[in-house]
VEXDREN-2710 file (C-alpha; in Angstrom, 1 decimal):
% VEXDREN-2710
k/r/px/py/pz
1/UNK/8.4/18.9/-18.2
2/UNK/10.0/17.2/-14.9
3/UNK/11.7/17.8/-11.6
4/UNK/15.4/17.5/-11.7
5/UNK/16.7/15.0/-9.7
6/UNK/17.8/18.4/-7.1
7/UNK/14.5/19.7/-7.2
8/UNK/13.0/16.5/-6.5
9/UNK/15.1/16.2/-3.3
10/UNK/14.3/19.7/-2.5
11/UNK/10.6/19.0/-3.0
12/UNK/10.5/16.0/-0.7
13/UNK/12.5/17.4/2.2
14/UNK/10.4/20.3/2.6
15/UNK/7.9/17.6/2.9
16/UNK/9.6/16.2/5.2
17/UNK/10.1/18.9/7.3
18/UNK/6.3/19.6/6.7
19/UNK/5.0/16.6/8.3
20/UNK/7.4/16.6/11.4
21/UNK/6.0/20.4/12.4
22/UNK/3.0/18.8/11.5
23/UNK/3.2/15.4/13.7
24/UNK/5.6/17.1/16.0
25/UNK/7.9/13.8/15.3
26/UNK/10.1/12.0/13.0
27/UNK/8.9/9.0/11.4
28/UNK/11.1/5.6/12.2
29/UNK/10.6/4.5/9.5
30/UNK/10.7/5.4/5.6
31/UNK/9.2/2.3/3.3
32/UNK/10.1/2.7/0.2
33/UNK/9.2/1.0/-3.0
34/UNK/12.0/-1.6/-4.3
35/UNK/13.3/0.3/-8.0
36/UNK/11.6/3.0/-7.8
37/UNK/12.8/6.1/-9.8
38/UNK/13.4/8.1/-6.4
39/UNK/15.0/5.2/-4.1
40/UNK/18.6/6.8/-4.1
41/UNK/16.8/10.3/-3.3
42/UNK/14.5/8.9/-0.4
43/UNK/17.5/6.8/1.2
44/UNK/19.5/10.2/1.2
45/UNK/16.6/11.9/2.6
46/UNK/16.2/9.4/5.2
47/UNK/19.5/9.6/6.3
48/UNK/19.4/13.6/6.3
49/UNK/16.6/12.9/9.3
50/UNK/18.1/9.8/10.7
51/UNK/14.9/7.6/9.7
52/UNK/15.9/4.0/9.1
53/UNK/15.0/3.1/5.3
54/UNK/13.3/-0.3/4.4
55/UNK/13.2/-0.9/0.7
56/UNK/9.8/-3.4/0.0
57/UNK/8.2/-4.1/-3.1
58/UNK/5.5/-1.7/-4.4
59/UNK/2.6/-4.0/-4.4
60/UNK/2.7/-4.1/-0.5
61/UNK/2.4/-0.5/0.1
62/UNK/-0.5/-0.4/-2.9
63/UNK/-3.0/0.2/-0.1
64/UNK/-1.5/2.8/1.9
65/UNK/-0.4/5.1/-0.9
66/UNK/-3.6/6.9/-1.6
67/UNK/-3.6/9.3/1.1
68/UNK/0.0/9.9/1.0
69/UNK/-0.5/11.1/-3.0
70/UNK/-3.4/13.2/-1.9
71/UNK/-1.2/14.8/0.5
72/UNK/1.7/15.1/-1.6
73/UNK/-0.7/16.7/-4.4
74/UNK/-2.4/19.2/-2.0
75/UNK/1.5/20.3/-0.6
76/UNK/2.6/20.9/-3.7
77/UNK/2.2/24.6/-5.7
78/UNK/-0.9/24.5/-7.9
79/UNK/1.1/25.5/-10.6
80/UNK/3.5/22.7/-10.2
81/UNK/0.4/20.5/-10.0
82/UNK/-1.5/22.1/-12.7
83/UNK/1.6/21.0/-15.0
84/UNK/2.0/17.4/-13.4
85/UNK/-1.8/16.5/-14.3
86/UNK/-1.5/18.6/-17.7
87/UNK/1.8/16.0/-18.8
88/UNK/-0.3/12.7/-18.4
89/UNK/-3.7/13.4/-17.1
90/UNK/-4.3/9.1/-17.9
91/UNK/-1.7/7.7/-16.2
92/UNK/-2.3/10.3/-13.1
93/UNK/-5.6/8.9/-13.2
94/UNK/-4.0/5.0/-13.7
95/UNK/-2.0/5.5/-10.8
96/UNK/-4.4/6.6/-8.1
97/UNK/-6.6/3.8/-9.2
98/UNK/-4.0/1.5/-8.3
99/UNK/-4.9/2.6/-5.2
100/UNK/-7.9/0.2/-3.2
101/UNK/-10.8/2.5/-2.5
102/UNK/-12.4/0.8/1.3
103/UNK/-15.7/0.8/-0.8
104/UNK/-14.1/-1.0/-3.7
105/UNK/-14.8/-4.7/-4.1
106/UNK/-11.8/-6.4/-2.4
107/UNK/-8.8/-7.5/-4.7
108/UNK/-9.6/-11.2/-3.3
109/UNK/-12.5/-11.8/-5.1
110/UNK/-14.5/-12.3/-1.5
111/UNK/-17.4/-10.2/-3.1
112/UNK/-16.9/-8.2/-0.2
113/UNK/-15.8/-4.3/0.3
114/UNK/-12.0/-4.1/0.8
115/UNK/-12.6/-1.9/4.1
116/UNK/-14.4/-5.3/5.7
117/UNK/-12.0/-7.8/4.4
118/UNK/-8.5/-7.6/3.7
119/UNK/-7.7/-4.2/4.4
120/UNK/-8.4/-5.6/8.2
121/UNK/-4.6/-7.4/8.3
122/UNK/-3.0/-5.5/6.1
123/UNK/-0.2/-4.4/8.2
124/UNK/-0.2/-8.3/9.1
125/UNK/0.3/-9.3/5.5
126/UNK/2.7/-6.6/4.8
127/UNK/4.8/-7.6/7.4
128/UNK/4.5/-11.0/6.2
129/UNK/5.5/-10.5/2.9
130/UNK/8.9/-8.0/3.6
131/UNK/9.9/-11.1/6.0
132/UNK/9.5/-13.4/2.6
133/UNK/11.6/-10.9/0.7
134/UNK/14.1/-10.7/3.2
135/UNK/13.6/-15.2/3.6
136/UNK/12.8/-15.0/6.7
137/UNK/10.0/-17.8/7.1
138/UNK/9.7/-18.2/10.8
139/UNK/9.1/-14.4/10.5
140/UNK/6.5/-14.6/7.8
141/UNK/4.8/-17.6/9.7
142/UNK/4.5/-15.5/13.1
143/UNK/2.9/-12.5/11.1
144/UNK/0.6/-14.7/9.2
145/UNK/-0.8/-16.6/12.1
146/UNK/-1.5/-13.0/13.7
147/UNK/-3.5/-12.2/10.4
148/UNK/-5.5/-15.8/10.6
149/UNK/-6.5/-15.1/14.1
150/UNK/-8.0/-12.0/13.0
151/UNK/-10.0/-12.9/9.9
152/UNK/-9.6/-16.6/9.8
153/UNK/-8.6/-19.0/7.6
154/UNK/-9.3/-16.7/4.3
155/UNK/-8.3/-17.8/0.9
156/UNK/-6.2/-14.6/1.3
157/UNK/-4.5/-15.6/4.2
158/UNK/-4.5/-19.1/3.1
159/UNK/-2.7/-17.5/-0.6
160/UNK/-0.3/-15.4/1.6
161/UNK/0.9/-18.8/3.5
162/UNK/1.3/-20.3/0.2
163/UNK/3.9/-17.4/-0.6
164/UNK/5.5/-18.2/2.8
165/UNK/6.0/-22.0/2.1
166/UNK/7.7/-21.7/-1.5
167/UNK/10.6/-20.5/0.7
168/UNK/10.5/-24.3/2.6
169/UNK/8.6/-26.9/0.8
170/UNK/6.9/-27.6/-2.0
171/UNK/4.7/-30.4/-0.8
172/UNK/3.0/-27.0/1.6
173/UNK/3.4/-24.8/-1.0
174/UNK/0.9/-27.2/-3.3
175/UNK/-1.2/-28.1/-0.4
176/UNK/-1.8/-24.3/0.9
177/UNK/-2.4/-23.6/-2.7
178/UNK/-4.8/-26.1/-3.1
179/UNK/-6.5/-25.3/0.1
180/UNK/-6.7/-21.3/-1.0
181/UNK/-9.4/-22.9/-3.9
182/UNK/-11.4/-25.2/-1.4
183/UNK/-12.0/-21.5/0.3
184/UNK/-12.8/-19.4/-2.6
185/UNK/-12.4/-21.2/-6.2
186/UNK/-12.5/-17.7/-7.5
187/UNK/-9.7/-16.3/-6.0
188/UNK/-7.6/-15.0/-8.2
189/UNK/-4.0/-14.9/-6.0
190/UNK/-4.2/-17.9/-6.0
191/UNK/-4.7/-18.5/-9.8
192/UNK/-2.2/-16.4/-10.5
193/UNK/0.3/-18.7/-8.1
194/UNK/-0.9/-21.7/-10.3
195/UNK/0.2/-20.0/-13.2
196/UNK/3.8/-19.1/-11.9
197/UNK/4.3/-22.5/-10.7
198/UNK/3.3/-24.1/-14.3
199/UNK/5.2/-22.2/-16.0
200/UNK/8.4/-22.5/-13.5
201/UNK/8.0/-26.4/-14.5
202/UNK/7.8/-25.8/-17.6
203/UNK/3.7/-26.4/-18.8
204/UNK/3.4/-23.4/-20.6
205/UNK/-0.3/-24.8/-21.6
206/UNK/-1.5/-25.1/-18.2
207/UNK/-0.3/-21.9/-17.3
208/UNK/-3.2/-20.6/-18.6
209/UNK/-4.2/-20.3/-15.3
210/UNK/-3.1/-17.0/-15.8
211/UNK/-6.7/-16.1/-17.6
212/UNK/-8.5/-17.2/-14.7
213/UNK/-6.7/-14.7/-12.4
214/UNK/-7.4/-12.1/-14.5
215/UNK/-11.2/-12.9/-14.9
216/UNK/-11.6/-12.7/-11.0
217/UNK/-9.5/-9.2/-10.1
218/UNK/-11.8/-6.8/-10.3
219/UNK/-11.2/-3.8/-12.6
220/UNK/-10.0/-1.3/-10.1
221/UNK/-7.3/-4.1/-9.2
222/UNK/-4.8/-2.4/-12.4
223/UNK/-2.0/-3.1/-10.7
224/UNK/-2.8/-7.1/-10.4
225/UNK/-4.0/-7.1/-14.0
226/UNK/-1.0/-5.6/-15.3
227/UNK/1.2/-8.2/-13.5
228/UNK/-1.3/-10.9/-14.4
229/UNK/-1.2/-9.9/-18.4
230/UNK/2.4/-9.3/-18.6
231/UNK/3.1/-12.5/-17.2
232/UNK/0.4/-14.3/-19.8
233/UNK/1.9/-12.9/-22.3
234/UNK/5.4/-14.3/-21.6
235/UNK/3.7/-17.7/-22.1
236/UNK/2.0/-16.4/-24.7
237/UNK/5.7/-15.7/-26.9
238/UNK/7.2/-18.9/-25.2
239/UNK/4.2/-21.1/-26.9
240/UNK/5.2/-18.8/-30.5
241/UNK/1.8/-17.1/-30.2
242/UNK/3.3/-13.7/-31.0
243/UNK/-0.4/-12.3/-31.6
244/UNK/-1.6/-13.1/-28.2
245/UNK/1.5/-12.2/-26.3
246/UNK/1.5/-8.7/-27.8
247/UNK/-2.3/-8.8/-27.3
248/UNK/-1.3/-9.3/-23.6
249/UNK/1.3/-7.1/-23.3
250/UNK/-1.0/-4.3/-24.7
251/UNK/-3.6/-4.5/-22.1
252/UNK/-1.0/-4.5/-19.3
253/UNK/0.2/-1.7/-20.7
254/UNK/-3.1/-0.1/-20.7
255/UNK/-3.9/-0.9/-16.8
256/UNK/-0.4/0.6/-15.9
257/UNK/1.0/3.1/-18.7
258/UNK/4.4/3.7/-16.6
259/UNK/5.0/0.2/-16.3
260/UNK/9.0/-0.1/-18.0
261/UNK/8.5/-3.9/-17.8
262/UNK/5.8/-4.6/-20.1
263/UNK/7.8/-2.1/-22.3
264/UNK/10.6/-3.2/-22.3
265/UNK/8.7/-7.0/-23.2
266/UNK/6.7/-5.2/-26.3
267/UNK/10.2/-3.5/-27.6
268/UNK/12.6/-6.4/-27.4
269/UNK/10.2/-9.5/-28.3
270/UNK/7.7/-7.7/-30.3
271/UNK/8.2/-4.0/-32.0
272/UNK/12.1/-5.0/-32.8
273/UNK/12.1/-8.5/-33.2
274/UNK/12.5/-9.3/-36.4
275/UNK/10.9/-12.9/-36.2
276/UNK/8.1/-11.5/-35.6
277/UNK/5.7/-10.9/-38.6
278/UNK/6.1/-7.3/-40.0
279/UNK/2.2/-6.4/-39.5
280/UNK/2.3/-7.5/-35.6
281/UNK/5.5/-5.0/-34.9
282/UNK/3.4/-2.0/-35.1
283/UNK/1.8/-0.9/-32.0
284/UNK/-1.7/-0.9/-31.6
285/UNK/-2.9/2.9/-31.9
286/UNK/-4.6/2.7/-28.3
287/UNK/-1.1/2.0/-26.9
288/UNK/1.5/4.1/-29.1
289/UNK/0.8/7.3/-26.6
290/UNK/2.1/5.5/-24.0
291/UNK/5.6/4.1/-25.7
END
């Protein structure tokens, strides 16, 4: 069972309305994640209430969406609820552990909590990043420097001017990369940019450095590791090593069940390819609930 696309307005605008008796103002603005299901409907919504929209993509609002599920939960009807959690009770559970707990171990692979390291420039590094989406570098620079004057010259922050730079130069792009693994050689963003690069240019082999990545998120990072294993297993099918790309394609699928892009990767260059060997285009049993 699911909302109608009506509903689902209906549903959000009493939220809406909720929160404003609530805050006793309207938001400015309304972030919301780039394809998701319910853009169209939040940008209507927004316009209803003359709140400016700003579509960014989903990884960025990763740590600020716990609270706001919570709240959504608890506003809902508990029989509404009770029928939500009864449809998927896995991926419900998937989804709020995409969510950083501030006692988890911090996505960078510091060792540290995430409430006393990056979650301190978070709005810094947000910024940051919408202001590389929209190629704004000056932009991106300005909010960066803001976050190194907070926390320092992090492997984090260092990885996040990495990002920055692929929108100027190479030649900082390699040396902020480079300088991101003199500060942690464990961190795993930064791993993960290695891997994107080599395989941009075409060495598939050393793009391996994929594997790394994922052996430095920590396990309640899902939403990392399913980015990180879908990608490995595009090199995976590009070096013809159908086992180990639907190997990795499997196990992003496990971190984020409703993720339509490692589906759509396990249907059209696995399940229904036909050069792939008969016996590899079954799915694995552990992942069929989730097709």
């Amino acid at each position: 069972m699911s909302l109608d696309p009506g509903q689902l307005a209906g549903e959000f605008a009493d939220l809406f309305k909720h929160a404003r008796k609530q805050s006793k103002r309207w938001p400015k603005k309304l972030l919301i994640p780039r394809e998701d299901p319910v853009e169209d409907i939040l940008k209507g919504i927004a316009a209803d209430f003359g709140i400016v929209p700003e579509v960014i993509p989903l990884p960025y609002l990763d740590p600020i969406l716990g609270p706001l599920n919570e709240s959504f939960a608890r506003f809902r009807s508990g029989k509404q609820r009770a029928v939500a959690e009864s449809e998927e009770p896995g991926a419900h559970r998937l989804a709020m552990a995409l969510i950083p707990d501030s006692y988890d171990l911090c996505p960078c692979a510091s060792g540290r909590k995430y409430k006393s390291c990056c979650k301190i420039i978070l709005h810094e590094v947000t910024e940051a990043m919408c202001a590389v989406e929209d190629g704004n570098f000056e932009a991106a620079v300005k909010w960066l420097d803001q976050a190194r004057e907070k926390v320092g010259e992090t492997a984090e922050v260092l990885a996040r001017y990495e990002i920055a730079y692929s929108l100027k130069s190479e030649t900082r792009y390699l040396e902020y990369l480079h300088r991101a693994l003199e500060a942690n050689p464990n961190h795993p963003r930064t791993h993960y940019l290695f891997g994107l690069h080599h395989r941009q240019n075409g060495r598939l082999k050393d793009a391996a450095a994929y594997e790394k990545a994922i052996e430095n998120y920590p396990v309640t990072d899902k939403f990392h590791l399913n980015e990180t294993w879908n990608n490995l297993g595009g090199v995976y099918f590009d070096l013809g090593d159908f086992d180990k790309s639907k190997g990795a394609w499997e196990k992003a699928l496990m971190y984020m069940p409703s993720d339509t892009m490692t589906k759509t990767n396990l249907r059209e260059f696995i399940y229904d390819n036909p050069e792939v060997p008969e016996d590899l285009r079954r799915p694995s049993p552990f992942v069929a609930r989730y097709l």
